[in-house]
C-alpha positions in Angstrom: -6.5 7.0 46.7 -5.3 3.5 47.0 -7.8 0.8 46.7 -5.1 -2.2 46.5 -7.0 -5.5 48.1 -3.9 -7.2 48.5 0.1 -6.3 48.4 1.7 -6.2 44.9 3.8 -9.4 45.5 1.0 -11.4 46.2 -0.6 -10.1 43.0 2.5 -11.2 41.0 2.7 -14.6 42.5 -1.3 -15.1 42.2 -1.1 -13.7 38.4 1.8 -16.2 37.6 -0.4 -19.3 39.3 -3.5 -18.7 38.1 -3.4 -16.8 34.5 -2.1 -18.8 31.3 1.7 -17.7 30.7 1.2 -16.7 27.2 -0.5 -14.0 28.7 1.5 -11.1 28.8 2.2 -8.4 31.1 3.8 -4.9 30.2 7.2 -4.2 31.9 7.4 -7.7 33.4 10.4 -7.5 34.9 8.8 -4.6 36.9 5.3 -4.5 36.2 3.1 -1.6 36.9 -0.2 -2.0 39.4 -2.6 0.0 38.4 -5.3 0.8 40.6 -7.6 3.7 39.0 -7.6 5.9 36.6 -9.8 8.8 35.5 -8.8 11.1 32.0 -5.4 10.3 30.4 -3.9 9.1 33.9 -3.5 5.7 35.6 -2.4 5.3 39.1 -0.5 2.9 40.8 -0.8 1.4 44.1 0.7 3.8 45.6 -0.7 6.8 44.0 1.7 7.4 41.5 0.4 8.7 38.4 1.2 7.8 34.7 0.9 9.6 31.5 -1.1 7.3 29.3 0.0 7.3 25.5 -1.2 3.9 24.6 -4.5 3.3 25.6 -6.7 3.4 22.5 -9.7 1.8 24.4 -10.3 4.8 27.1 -11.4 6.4 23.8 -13.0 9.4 25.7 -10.4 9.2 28.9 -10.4 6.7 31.7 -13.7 6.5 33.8 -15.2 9.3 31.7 -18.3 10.4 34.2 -20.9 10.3 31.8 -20.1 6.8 30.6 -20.1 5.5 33.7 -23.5 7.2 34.2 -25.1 5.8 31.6 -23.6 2.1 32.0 -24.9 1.9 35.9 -28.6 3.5 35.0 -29.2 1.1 32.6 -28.2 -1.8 34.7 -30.3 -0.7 37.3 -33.3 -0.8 34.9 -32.8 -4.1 32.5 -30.3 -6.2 30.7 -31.3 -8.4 28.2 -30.5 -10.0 24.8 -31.6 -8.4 21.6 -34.5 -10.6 21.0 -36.6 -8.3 23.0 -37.2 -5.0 21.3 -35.5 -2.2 23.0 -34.9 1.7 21.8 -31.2 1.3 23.0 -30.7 -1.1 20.2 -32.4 0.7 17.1 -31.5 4.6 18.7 -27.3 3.7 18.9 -27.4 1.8 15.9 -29.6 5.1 14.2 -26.6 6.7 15.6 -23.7 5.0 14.6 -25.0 5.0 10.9 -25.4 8.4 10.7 -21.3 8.5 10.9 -21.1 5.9 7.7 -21.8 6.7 4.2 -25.3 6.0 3.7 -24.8 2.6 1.8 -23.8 1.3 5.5 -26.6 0.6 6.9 -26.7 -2.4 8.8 -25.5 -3.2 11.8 -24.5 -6.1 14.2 -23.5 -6.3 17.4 -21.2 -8.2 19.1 -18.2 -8.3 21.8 -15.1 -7.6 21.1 -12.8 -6.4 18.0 -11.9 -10.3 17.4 -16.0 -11.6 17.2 -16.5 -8.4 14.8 -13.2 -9.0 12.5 -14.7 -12.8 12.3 -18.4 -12.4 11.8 -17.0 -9.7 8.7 -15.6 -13.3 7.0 -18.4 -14.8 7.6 -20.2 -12.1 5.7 -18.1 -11.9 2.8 -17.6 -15.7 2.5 -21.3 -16.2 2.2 -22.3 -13.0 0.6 -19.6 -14.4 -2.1 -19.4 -17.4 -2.3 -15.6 -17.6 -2.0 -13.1 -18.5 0.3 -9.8 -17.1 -0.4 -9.1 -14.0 1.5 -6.1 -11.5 0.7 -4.5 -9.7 4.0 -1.6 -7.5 4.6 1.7 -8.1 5.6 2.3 -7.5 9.4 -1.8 -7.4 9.9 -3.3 -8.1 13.3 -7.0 -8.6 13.0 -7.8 -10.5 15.8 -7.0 -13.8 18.5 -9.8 -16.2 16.8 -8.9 -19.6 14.9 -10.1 -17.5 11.6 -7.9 -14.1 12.5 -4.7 -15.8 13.5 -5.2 -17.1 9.7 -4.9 -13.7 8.4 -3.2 -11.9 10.9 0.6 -12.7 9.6 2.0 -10.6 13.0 0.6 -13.7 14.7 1.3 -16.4 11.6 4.7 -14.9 10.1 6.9 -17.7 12.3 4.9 -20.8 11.2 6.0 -22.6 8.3 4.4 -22.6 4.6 2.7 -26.0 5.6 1.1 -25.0 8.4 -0.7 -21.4 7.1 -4.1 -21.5 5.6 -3.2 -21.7 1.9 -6.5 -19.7 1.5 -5.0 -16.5 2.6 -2.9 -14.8 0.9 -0.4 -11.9 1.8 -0.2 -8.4 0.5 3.0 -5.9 1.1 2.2 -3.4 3.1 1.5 -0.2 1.8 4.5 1.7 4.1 6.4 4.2 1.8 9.3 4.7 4.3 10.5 1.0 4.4 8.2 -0.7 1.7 8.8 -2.3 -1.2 7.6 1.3 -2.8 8.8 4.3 -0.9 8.2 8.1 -1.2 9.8 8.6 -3.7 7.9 6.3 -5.9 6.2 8.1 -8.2 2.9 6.5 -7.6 3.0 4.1 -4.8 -0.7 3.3 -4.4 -0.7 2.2 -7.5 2.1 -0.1 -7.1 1.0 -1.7 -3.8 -2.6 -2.3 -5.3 -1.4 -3.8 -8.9 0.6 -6.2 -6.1 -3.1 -7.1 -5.0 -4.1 -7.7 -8.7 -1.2 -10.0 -8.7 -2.3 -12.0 -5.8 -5.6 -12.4 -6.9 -4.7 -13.4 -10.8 -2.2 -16.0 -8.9 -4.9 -17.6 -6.9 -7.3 -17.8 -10.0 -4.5 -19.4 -11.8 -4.6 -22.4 -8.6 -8.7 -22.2 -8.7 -8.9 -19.9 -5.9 -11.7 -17.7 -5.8 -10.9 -14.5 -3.7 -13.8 -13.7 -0.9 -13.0 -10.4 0.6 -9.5 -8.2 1.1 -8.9 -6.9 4.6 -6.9 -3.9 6.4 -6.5 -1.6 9.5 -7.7 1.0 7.6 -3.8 2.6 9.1 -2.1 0.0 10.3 -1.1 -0.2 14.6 0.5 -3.5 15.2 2.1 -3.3 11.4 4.1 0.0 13.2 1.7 2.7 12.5 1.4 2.3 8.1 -0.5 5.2 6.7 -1.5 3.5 3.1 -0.6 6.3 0.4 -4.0 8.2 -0.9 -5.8 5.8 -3.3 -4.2 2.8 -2.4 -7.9 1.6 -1.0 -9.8 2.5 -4.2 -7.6 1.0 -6.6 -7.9 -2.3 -4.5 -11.5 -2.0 -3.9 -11.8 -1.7 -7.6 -9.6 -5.6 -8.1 -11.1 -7.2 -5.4 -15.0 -6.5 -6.6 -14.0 -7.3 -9.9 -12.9 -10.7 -8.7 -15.9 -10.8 -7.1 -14.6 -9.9 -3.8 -15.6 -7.2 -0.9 -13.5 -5.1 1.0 -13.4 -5.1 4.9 -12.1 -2.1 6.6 -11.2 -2.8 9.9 -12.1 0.4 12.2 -10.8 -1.3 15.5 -8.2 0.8 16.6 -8.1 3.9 15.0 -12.1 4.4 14.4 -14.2 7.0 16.5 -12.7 10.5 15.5 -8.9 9.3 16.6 -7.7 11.0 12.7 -8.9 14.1 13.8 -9.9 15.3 10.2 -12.7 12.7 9.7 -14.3 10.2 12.0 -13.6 7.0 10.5 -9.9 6.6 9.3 -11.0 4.8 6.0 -12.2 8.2 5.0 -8.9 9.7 4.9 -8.4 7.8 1.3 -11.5 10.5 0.2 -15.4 10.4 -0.2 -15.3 8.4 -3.6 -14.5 5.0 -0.8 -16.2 3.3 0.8 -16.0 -0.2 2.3 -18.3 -3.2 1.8 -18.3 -3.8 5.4 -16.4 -2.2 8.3 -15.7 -3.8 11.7 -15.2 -1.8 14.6 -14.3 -2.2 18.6 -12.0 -1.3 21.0 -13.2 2.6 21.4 -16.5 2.0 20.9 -17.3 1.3 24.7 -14.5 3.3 26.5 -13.3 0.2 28.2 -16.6 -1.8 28.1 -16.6 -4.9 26.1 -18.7 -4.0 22.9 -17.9 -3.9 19.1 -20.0 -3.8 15.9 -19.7 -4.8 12.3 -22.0 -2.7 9.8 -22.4 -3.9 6.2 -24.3 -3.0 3.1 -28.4 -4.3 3.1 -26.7 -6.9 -0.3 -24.6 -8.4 2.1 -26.8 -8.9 5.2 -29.9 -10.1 3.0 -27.4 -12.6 1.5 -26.1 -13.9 4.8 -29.9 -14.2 6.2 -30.0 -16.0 2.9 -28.2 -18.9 4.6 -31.2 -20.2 6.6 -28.9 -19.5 9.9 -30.3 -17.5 12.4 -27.4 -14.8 14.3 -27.7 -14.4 17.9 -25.1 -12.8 20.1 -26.3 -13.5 23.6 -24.5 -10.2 24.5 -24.4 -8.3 21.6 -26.4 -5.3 21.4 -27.8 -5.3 25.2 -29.2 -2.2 26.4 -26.2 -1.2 29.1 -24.2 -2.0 26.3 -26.2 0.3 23.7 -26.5 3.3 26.2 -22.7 3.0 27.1 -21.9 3.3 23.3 -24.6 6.2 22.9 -22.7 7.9 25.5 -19.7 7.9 24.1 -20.2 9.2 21.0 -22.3 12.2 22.8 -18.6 12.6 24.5 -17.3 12.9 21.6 -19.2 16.1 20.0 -20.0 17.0 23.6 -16.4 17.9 24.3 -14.9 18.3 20.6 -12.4 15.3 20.9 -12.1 14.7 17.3 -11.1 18.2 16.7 -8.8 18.1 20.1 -7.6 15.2 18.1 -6.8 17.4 14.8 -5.2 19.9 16.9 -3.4 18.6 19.8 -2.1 15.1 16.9 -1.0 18.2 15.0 0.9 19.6 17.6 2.3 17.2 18.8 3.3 16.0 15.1 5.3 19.2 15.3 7.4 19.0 18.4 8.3 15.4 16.9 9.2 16.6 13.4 11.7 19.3 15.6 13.3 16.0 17.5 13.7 14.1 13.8 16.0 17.3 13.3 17.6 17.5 16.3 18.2 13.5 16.7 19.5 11.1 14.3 17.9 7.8 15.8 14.6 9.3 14.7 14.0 8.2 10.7 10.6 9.0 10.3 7.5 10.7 11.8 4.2 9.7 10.8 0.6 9.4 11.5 -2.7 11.6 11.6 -4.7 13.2 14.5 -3.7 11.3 17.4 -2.4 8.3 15.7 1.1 9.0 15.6 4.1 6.8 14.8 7.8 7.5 15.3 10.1 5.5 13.7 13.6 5.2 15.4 17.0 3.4 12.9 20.4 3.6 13.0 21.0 4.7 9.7 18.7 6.8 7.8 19.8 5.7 4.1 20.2 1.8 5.3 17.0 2.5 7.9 18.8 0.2 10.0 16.2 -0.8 13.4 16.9 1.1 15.9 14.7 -1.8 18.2 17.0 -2.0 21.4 16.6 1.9 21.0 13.4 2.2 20.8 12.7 -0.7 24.1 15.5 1.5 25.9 13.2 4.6 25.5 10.2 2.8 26.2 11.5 1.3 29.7 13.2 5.0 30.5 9.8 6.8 30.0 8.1 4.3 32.0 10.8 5.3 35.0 9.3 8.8 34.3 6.0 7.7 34.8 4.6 8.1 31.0 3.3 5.1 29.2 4.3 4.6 25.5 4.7 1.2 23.6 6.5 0.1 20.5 5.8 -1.9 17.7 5.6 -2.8 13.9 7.9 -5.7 12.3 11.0 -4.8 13.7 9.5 -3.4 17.7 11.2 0.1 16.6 8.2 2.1 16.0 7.0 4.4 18.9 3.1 4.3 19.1 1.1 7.1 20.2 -2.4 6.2 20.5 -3.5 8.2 23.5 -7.3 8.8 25.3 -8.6 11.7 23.4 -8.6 13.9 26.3 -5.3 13.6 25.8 -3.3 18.0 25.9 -0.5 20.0 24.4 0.6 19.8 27.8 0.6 16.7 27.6 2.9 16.0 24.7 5.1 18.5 26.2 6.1 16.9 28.6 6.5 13.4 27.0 8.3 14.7 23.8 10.4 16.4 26.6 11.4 13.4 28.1 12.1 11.8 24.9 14.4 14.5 23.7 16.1 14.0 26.5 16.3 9.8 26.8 17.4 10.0 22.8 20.6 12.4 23.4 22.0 10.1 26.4 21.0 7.1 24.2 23.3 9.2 20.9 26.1 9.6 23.6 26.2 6.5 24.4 26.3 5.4 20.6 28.7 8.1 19.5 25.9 9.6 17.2 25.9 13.4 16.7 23.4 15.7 15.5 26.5 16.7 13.4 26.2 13.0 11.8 23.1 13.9 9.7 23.8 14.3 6.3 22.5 17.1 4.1 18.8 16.2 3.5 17.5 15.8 0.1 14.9 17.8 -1.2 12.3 15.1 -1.0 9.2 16.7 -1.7 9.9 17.6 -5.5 9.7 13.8 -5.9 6.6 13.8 -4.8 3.1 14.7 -5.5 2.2 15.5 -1.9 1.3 19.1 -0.9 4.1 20.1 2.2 3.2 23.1 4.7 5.9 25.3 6.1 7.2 22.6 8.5 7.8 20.1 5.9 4.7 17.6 6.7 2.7 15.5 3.8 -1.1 15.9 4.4 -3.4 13.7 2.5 -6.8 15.2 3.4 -5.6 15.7 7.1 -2.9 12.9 7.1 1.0 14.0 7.8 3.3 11.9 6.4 7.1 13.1 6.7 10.2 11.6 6.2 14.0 11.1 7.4 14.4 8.4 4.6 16.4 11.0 2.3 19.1 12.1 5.1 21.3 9.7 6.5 24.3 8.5 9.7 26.8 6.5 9.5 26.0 3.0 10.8 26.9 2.4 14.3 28.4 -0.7 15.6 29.1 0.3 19.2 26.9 -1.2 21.6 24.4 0.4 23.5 25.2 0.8 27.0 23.2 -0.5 29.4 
């Protein structure tokens, strides 16, 4: 199977010469080569295969066939820019709209999650008229001059002085370790009236607020589902400041909810988003992406007498890659084997979060799936040298999983869609296993948790038999209300 050009050494020592250091490598103290891959498998140089439980981009699995197809017959015929009329162009974006609520309707290609996140400011700034732009806490929208500016995951180290002072920060919506939690009793009210806040602040200073902008869930932020409403109650603040709302669809678009195919639509039908920027997915690997907006806006940014023109946006290999993908998708019932396999494997994790007391919180929806690992579940102490520890042990077991959010203690499940109850099996297996030697070695006990409290009567979420939260297909469960006692022990390494 190997199709290694050169030894692995040589690629290290070539990698370290020749590509910018900032540029990152997973497991870099032992990085893996990977060669090929084909469904929800990567293989090494060797011919070792991996689990993949990250890869969000493979949308449809790794070298889907019929992707591949389609990309190579369209290059052997023509590719061009958009300024020559093509059906690829005007069939895939007929297609994609037909996913949106109707007032989406326009659509424009580009390259990449970053060039859609930054032509959606562009958009709202001169659809608007305004500058200031209001952004989450721990958002990641993108590597560009104007995303680092509101992507505080990027910004949060840099000193007042040096941020934009035309963005302004939101708290995250997260109930578990928020500023309102679960048992709240109406947190997306809370988390929007902070948004009213910000925005009467700014008009106070002569600010004029442009546009409001969120991962629809949150992936770098450590997998945030925003409480049901949340979205409407700040769409309503925002457009009454003369605002828009930007839902950014970059990671978890494309059917990954598994109850609807766009994750904004988990907040219910009476939302929807001024614009919404997608990538990542959309081209199972190829570099593609696409912002779609209301005819108001577009009209109003023509308005500016600036002609757009993406020299790669919208080509025809590009348009009959993305058209291929999404016949993937209802070809092979992905977004339902997202409902059902996220499900199921939301309920082998719920069993751990009983079984283990490093695991405070399970949450996510389809096969978006977050799993939250403290010390303590009343202090929800970070459990981050935990949670790298389990990371680098699954990795010996050839499964790839990442952490992430603030505190780099939230396991992230964001596999291909292919991805099988046999699958998470196998890697909730190995987890169960890696979190009682990690307990051992802490002196935690299952015998450590703490009668739970009854939770859900403080809430006004429906539960199911297993004790999940589902907002129109969304689980949301919690450890928050048990607890262990803190741990001061080191791990051992």
């Amino acid at each position: 199977m190997s199709v290694e050009k050169i030894d692995k050494k040589k690629t290290i020592d070539l990698r370290k010469k020749h590509i910018g250091p900032s540029c990152k490598i997973f497991f870099s103290h032992d990085p893996i080569k990977v060669v090929q891959a084909k469904g929800q498998y990567m293989y090494d140089e060797k011919g070792q295969r991996y689990l993949d439980c990250i890869n969000n981009v493979a949308h449809v699995g790794h070298c889907h066939p019929d992707v591949v197809k389609a990309g190579a017959q369209q290059m052997e015929l023509l590719n061009t820019n958009s300024r020559f009329l093509h059906d690829n162009l005007v069939l895939y974006a007929q297609r994609l709209q037909a996913t949106l609520p109707d007032k989406l309707s326009v659509c424009y290609f580009v390259n990449s999650g970053s060039e859609a996140n930054d032509l959606a400011l562009r958009l709202a700034w001169q659809y608007t008229g305004h500058k200031d732009i209001i952004t989450l806490e721990n958002a990641y929208h993108g590597h560009v001059s104007s995303l680092i500016d509101i992507s505080p995951y990027k910004f949060h180290q840099l000193s007042d002085a040096e941020k934009n002072q035309s963005v302004h920060v939101a708290p995250s919506p997260d109930v578990y370790r928020g500023k309102y939690r679960a048992n709240h009793p109406d947190p997306a009210t809370a988390y929007a009236d902070e948004v009213k806040d910000i925005i009467d602040k700014a008009h106070g200073k002569g600010g004029k607020i442009a546009a409001f902008i969120a991962e629809s869930l949150q992936s770098c932020g450590g997998q945030v589902i925003p409480p049901v409403g949340y979205f409407q109650q700040v769409a309503e603040h925002v457009r009454k400041a003369g605002g828009v709302f930007i839902a950014d669809e970059v990671q978890v678009g494309f059917g990954r909810v598994g109850s609807h195919f766009w994750a904004f639509q988990l907040q219910g039908e009476d939302f929807v988003p001024d614009i919404v920027t997608m990538g990542k997915p959309i081209g199972n690997g190829h570099p593609m992406s696409c912002v779609v907006t209301t005819k108001e806006v577009a009209e109003a940014f023509m308005s500016s007498g600036m002609e757009y023109f993406n020299t790669f946006g919208g080509n025809p290999v590009s348009c009959a890659i993305g058209l291929a993908v999404l016949d993937v998708i209802v070809k092979e019932d992905l977004q339902g084997n997202a409902l059902r396999v996220g499900g199921y494997l939301t309920n082998l994790l719920e069993k751990q979060k009983e079984k283990h007391p490093l695991v405070g919180d399970i949450r996510g929806c389809g096969l978006f799936v977050g799993v939250e690992l403290v010390r303590d579940r009343l202090k929800l102490t970070p459990a981050t040298a935990e949670a790298q520890e389990v990371i680098y042990k699954l990795k010996e077991q050839h499964i790839l999983l990442s952490a992430d959010g603030p505190h780099r203690n939230v396991l992230k499940f964001k596999p291909p869609m292919c991805f099988s109850t046999e699958d998470a099996d196998l890697v909730v297996e190995k987890i169960d296993h890696i979190l009682t030697e990690l307990e051992a070695a802490l002196g935690l006990k299952s015998s450590n948790l703490l009668s739970a409290e009854n939770e859900s009567s403080k809430r006004k979420i429906p539960t199911d038999e297993n004790g999940h939260q589902y907002h129109n297909g969304l689980v949301h469960s919690r450890g928050s209300g048990q607890g262990v006692h803190e741990q001061t022990k080191r791990l051992k390494r």
